[in-house]
GUFIFI-504141 format. One record per residue (C-alpha): x negated, y negated, z negated; residue number from 0. Coordinates in nm, 4 decimals, always signed. Example, Ala and Ser with C-alpha at 12.3 -4.5 7.8 and 13.67 -1.06 7.14 Angstrom:
BEGIN
u, v, w, pos
-1.2300, +0.4500, -0.7800, 0
-1.3670, +0.1060, -0.7140, 1
//
This chain:
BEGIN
u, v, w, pos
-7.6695, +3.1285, +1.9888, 0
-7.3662, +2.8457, +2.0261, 1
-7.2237, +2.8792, +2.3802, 2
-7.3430, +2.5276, +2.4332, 3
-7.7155, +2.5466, +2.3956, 4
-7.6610, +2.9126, +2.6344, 5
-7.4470, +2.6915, +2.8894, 6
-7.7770, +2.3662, +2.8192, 7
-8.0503, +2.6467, +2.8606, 8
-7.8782, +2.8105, +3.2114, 9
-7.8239, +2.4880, +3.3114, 10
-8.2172, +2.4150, +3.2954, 11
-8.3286, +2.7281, +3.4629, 12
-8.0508, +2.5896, +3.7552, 13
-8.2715, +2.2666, +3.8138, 14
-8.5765, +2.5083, +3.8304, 15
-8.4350, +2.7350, +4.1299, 16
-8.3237, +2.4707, +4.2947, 17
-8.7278, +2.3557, +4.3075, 18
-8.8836, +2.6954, +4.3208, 19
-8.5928, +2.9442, +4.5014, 20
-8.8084, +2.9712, +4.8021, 21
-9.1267, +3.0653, +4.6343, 22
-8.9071, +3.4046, +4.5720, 23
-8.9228, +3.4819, +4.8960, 24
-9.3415, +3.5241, +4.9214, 25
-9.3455, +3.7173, +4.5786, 26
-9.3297, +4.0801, +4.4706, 27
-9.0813, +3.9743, +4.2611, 28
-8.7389, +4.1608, +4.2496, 29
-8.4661, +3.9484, +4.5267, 30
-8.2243, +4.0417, +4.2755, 31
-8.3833, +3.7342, +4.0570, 32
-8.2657, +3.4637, +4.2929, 33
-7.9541, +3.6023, +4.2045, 34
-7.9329, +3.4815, +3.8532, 35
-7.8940, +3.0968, +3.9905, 36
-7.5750, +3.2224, +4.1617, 37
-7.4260, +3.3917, +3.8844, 38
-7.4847, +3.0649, +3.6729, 39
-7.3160, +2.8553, +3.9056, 40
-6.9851, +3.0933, +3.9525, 41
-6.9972, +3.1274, +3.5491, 42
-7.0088, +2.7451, +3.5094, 43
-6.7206, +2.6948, +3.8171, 44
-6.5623, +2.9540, +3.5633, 45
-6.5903, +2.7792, +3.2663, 46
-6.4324, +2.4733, +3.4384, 47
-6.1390, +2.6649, +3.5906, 48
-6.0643, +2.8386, +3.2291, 49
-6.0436, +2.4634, +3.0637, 50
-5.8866, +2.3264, +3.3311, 51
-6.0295, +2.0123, +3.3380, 52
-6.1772, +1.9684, +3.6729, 53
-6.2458, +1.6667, +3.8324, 54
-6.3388, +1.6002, +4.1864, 55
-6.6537, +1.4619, +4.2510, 56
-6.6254, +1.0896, +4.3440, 57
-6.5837, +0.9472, +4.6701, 58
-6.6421, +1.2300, +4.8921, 59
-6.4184, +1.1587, +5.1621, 60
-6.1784, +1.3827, +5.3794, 61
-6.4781, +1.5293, +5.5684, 62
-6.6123, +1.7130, +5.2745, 63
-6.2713, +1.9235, +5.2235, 64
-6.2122, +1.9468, +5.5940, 65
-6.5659, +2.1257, +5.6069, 66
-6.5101, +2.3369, +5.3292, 67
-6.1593, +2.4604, +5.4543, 68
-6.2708, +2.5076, +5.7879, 69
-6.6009, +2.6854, +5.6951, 70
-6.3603, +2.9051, +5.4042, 71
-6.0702, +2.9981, +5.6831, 72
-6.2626, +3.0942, +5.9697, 73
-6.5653, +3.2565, +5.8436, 74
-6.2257, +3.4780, +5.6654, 75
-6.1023, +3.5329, +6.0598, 76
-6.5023, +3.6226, +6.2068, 77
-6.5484, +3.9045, +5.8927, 78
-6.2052, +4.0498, +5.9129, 79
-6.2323, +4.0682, +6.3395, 80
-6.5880, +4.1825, +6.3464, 81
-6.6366, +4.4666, +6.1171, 82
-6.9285, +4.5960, +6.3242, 83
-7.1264, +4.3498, +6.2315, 84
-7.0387, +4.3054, +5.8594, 85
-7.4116, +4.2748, +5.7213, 86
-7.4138, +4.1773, +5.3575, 87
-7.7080, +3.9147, +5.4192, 88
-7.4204, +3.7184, +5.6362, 89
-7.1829, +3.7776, +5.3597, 90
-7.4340, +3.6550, +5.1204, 91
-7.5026, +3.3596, +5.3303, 92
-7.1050, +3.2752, +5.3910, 93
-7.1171, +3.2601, +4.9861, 94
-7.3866, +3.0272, +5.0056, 95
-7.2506, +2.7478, +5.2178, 96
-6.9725, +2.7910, +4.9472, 97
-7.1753, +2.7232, +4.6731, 98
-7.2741, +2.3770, +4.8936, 99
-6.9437, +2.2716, +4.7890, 100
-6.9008, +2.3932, +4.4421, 101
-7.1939, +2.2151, +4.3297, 102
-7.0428, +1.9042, +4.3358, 103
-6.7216, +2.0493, +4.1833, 104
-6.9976, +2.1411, +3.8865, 105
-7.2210, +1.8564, +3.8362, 106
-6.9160, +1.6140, +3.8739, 107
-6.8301, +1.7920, +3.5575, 108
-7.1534, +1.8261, +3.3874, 109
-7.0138, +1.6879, +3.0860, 110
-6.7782, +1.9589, +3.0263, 111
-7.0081, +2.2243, +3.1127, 112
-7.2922, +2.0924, +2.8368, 113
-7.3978, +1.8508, +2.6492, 114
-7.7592, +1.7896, +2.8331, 115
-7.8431, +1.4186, +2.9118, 116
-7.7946, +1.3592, +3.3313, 117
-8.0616, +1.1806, +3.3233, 118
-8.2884, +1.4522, +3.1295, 119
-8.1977, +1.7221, +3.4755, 120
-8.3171, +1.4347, +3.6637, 121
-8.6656, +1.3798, +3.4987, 122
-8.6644, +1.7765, +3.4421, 123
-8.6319, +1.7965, +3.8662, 124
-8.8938, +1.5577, +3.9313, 125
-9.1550, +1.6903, +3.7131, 126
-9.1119, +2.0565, +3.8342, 127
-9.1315, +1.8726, +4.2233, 128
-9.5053, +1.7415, +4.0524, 129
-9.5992, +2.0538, +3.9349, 130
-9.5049, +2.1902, +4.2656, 131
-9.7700, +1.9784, +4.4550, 132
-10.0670, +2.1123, +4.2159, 133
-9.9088, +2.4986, +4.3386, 134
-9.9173, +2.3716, +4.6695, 135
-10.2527, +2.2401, +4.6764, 136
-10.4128, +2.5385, +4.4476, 137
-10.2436, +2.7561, +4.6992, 138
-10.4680, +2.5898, +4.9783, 139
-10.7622, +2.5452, +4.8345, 140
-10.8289, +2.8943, +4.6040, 141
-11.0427, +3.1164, +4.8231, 142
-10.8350, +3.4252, +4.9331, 143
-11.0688, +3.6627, +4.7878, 144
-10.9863, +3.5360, +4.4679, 145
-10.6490, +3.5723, +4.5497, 146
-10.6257, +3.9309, +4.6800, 147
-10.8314, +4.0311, +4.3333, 148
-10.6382, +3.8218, +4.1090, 149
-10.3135, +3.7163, +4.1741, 150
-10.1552, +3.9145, +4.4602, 151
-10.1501, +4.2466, +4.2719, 152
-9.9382, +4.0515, +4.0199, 153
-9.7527, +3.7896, +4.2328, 154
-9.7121, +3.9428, +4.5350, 155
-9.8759, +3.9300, +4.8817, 156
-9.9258, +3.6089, +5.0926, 157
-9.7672, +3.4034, +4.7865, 158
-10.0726, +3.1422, +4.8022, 159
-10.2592, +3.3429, +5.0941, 160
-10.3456, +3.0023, +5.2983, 161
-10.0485, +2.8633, +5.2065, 162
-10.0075, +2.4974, +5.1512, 163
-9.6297, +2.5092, +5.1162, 164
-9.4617, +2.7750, +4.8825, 165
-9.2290, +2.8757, +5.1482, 166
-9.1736, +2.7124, +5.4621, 167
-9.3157, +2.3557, +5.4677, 168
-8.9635, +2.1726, +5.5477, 169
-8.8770, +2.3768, +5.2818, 170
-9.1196, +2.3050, +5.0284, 171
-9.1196, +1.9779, +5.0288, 172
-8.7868, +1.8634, +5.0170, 173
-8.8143, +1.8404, +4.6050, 174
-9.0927, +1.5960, +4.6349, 175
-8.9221, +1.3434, +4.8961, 176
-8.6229, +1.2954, +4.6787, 177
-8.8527, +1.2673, +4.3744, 178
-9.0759, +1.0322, +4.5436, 179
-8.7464, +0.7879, +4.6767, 180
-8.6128, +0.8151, +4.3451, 181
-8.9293, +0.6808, +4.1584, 182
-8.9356, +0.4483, +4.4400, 183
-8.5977, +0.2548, +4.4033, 184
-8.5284, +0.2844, +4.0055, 185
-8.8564, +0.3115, +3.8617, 186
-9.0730, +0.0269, +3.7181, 187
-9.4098, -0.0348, +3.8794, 188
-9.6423, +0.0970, +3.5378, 189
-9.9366, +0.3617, +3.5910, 190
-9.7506, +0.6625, +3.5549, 191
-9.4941, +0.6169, +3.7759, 192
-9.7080, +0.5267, +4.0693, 193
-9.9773, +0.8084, +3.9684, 194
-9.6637, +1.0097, +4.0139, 195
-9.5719, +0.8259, +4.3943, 196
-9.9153, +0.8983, +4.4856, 197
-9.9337, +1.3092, +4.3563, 198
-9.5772, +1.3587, +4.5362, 199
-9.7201, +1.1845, +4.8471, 200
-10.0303, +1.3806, +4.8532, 201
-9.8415, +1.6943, +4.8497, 202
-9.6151, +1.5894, +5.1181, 203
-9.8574, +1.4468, +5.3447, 204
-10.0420, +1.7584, +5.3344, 205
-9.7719, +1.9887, +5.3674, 206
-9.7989, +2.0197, +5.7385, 207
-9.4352, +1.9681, +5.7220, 208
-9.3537, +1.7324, +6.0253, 209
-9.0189, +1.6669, +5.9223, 210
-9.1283, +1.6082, +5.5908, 211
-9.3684, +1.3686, +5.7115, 212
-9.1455, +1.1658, +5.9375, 213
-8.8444, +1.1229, +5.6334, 214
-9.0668, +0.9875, +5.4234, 215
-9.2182, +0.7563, +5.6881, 216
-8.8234, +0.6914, +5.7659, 217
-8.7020, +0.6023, +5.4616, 218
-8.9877, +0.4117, +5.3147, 219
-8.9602, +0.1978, +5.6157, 220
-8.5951, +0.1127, +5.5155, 221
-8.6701, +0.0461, +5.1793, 222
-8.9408, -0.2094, +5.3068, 223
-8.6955, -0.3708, +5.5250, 224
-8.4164, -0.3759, +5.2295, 225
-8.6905, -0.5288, +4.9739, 226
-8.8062, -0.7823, +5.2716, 227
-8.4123, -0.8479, +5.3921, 228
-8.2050, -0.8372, +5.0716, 229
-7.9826, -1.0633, +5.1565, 230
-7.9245, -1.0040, +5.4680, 231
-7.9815, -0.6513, +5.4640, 232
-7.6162, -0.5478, +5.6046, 233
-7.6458, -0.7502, +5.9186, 234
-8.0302, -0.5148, +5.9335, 235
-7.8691, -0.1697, +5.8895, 236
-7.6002, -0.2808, +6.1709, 237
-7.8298, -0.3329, +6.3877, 238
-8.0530, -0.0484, +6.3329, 239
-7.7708, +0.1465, +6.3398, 240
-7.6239, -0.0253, +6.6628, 241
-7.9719, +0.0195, +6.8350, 242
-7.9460, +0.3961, +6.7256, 243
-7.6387, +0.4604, +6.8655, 244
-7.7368, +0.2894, +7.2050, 245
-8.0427, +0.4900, +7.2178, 246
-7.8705, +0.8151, +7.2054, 247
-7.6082, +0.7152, +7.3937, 248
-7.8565, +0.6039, +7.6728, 249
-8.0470, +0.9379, +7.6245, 250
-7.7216, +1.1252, +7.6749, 251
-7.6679, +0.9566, +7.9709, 252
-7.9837, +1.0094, +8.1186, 253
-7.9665, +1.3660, +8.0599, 254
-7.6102, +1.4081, +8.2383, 255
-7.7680, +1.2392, +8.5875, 256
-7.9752, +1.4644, +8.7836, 257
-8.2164, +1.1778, +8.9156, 258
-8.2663, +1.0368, +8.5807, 259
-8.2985, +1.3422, +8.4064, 260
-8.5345, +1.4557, +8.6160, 261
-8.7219, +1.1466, +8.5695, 262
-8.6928, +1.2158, +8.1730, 263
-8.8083, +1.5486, +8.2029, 264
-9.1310, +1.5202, +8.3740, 265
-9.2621, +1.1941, +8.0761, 266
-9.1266, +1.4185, +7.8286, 267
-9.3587, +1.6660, +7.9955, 268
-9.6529, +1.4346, +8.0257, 269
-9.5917, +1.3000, +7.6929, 270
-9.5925, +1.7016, +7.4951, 271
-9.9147, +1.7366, +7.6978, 272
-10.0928, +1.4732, +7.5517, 273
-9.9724, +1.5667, +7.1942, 274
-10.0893, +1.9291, +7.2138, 275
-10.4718, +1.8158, +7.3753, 276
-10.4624, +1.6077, +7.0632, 277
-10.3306, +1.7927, +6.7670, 278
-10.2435, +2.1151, +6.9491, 279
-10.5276, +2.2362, +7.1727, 280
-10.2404, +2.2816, +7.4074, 281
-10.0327, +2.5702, +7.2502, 282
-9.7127, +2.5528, +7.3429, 283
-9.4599, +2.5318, +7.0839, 284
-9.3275, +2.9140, +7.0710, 285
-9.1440, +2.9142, +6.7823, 286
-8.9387, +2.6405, +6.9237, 287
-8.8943, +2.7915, +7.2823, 288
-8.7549, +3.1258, +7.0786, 289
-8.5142, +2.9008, +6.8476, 290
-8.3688, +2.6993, +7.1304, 291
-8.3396, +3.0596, +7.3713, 292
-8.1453, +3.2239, +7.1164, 293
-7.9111, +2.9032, +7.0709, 294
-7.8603, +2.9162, +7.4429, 295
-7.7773, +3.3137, +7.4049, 296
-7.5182, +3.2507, +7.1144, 297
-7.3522, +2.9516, +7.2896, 298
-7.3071, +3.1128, +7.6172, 299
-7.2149, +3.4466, +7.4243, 300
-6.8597, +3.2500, +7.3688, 301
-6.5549, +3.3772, +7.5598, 302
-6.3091, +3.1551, +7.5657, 303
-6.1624, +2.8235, +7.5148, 304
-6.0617, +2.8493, +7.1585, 305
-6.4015, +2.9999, +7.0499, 306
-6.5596, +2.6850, +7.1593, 307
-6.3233, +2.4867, +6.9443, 308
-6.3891, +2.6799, +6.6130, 309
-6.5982, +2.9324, +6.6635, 310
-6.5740, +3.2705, +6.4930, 311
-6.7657, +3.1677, +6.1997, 312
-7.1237, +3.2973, +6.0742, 313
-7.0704, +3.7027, +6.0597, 314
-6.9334, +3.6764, +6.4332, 315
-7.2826, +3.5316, +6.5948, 316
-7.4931, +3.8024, +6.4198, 317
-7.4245, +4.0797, +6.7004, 318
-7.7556, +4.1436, +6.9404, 319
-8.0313, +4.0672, +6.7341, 320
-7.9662, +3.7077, +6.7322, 321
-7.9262, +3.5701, +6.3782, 322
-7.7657, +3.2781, +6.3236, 323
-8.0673, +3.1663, +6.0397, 324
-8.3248, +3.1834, +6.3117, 325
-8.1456, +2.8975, +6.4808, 326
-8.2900, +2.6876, +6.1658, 327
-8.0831, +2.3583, +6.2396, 328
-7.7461, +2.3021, +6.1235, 329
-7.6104, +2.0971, +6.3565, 330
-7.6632, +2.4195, +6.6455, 331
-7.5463, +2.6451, +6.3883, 332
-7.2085, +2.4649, +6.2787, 333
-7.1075, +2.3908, +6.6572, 334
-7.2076, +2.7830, +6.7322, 335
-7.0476, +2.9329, +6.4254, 336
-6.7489, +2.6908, +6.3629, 337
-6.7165, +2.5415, +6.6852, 338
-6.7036, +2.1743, +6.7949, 339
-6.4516, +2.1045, +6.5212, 340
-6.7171, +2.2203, +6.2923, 341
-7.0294, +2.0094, +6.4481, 342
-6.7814, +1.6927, +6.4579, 343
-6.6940, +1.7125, +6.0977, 344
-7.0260, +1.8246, +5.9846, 345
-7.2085, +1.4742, +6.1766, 346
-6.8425, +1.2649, +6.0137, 347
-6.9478, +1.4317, +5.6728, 348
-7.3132, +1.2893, +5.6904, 349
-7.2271, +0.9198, +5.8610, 350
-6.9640, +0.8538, +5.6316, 351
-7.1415, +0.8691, +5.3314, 352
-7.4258, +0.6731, +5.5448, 353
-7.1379, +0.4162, +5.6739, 354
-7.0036, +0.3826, +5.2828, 355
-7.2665, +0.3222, +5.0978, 356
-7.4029, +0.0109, +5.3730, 357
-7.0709, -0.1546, +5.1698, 358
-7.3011, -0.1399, +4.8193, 359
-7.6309, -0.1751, +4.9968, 360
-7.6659, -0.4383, +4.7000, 361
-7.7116, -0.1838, +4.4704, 362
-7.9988, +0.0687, +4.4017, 363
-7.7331, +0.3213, +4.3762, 364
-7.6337, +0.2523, +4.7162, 365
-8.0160, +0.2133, +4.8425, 366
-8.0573, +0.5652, +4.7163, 367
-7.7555, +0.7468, +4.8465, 368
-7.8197, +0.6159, +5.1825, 369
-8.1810, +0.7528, +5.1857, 370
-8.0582, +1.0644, +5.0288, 371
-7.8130, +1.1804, +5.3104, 372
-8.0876, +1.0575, +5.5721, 373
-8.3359, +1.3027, +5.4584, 374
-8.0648, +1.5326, +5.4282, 375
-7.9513, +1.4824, +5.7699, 376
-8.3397, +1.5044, +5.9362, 377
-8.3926, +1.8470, +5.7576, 378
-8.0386, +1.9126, +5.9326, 379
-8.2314, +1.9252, +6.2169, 380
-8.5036, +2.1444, +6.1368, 381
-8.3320, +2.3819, +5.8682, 382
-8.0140, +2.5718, +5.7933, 383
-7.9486, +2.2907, +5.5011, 384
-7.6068, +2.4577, +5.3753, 385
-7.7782, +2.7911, +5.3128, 386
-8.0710, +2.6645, +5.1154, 387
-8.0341, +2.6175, +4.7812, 388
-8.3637, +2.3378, +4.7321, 389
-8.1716, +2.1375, +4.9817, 390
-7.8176, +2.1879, +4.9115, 391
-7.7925, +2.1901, +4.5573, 392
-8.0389, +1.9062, +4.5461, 393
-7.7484, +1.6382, +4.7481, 394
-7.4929, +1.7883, +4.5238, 395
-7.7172, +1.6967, +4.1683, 396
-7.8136, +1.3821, +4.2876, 397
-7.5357, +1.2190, +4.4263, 398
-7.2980, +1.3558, +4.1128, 399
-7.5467, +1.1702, +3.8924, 400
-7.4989, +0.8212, +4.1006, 401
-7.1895, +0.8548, +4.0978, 402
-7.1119, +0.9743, +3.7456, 403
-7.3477, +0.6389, +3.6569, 404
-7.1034, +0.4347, +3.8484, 405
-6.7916, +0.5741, +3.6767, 406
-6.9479, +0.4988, +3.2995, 407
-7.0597, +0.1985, +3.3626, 408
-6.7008, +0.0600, +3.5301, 409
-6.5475, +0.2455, +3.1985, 410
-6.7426, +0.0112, +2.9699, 411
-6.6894, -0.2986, +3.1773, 412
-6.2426, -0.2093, +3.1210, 413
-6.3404, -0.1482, +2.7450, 414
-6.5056, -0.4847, +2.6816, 415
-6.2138, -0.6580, +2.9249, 416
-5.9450, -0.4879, +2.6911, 417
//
């Protein structure tokens, strides 16, 4: 076999872990799999070292590399001044925010790497993010007798067991909001393509995933407004934005003023009460209560000054029983692990590529890049992004592709100038 149709074939089974990695997770299959999608990816960054013809991925800004070098430097300093706690699973996850950044490296450089169409990956990722709904929804709806007889013996237990998300929901159904916003701004209105819309919808809407639920409500909002306010649509975003900004500024506020905040705590009260008699039967939220204790542990756990700066890094928060992965939003783990250094560059990281791309709004390239890095940021919220591979590597295949459109298409417009 040529070393290009090995590099084409790897590069396939890539696209496919970065829909189904967390489907490992609920199987009997060996975790030394999920593996084979991070040997690819250090074999391809190989490749590209050897030939030396690495190119960095386009307009990325300073915060990328600051994040990288600050994430690289002092999770170093927390595993060389914590050896008591040097657990490979925090090793293994240290690699993984890595791999956030090499992605880009790698599909900026696709060409290089093998000679399989862009856009081919692309139509390869959303189809696996359809077939992912019908998994979903057989997962649901197969009785669980049938599944204990037939499938778990084989599979693995609680794969499907009253599942509707392979994984956890967040999770799950990242694949089919970036599918479903991609169809959305490039694709022609014919049968297919919105008999696609509606199957990734379906499975998203009955995900359970809230913050599934609420991007796609998000971001097909915007869209509406773009289509209904094209020409105008900077002066929109502003003020969206501008109202944003005031609203969490006014929310900060509120919160810092004993009078006010108490004010704010007791409707916020009032208002979770008459959520759970709805939709909850009044269960409190435990999960939640145990995520936001444990923050409160780690960020008090700090000693000084300079830890609250930079943090120790991931390996140095693992002492105690509290893992940083429970914390399952980014934005708590970067300012706990890396400090508020880390939190500042990982929120200047997100907003300038947000900020950026309002310049090209024009475009559906900019329209989609935009949506992209909101949904990334809202699953920020709810999900250690960097570690996971559906959302990480997902930004880092997408965004290459814009951009690598972009860069062919001002190439031709030089050639037919010269």
């Amino acid at each position: 076999m040529k070393i290009s149709k090995l590099n084409n074939i790897l590069m396939y089974i890539l696209v496919w872990f970065i829909i189904y990695s967390s489907a490992l997770n609920y199987t009997n299959i060996p975790s030394v799999f999920s593996y084979l999608k991070d040997i690819i990816i250090f074999y391809f960054m190989a490749l590209l070292i050897i030939k030396n013809k690495i190119k960095k991925p386009k307009d990325m800004g300073i915060s990328f590399y600051i994040l990288f070098l600050l994430i690289v430097i002092i999770s170093w300093l927390g595993l060389i001044n914590n050896t008591e706690n040097s657990k490979i699973e925090i090793i293994i996850r240290i690699l993984r925010y890595l791999e956030f950044f090499i992605l880009f490296f790698i599909f900026a450089n696709i060409e290089i790497i093998c000679t399989v169409p862009y856009k081919n990956l692309i139509n390869w990722y959303i189809a696996l993010s359809i077939v992912l709904v019908f998994v979903h929804i057989f997962g649901y709806f197969v009785p669980n007798n049938i599944v204990s007889i037939y499938i778990d013996n084989k599979l693995g237990n609680g794969y499907y067991r009253n599942r509707i998300s392979v994984g956890q929901p967040a999770i799950a159904v990242y694949p089919m909001i970036i599918s479903y916003l991609y169809l959305l701004v490039y694709k022609k209105n014919n049968f297919k393509i919105v008999l696609s819309m509606i199957i990734l919808l379906l499975g998203i809407f009955i995900s359970i995933s809230t913050t599934g639920i609420l991007a796609i409500l998000v971001t097909t909002l915007i869209f509406i407004i773009y289509n209904r306010f094209k020409n105008n649509f900077k002066k929109v975003i502003y003020t969206i934005l501008s109202i944003s900004i005031i609203f969490f500024v006014g929310i900060i506020i509120i919160r810092n003023i004993p009078e006010l905040n108490e004010l704010y705590e007791k409707q916020s009260k009032m208002l979770s009460i008459k959520i759970e008699a709805l939709y909850k039967e009044n269960i409190t939220d435990f999960s939640m209560k145990t995520r936001n204790d444990k923050y409160n542990d780690i960020k008090n756990s700090k000693k000084n000054i300079f830890e609250k700066i930079v943090g120790i890094g991931l390996l140095g928060y693992n002492a105690n029983g509290i893992v940083v992965g429970s914390l399952e939003n980014t934005f708590r783990t970067m300012n706990v692990c890396y400090g508020i250094i880390g939190l500042l560059t990982y929120v200047a990281f997100i907003a300038r590529h947000i900020i950026y791309e309002i310049k090209h709004i024009g475009s559906k390239d900019g329209m989609f890049i935009i949506l992209l890095f909101i949904v990334f940021a809202m699953h920020s919220y709810t999900l250690e992004v960097l570690y996971l591979p559906t959302i990480s590597y997902t930004l880092s295949l997408f965004y290459c592709y814009i951009k690598n459109k972009n860069i062919k298409r001002e190439d031709k417009s030089e050639n037919i100038d010269n």
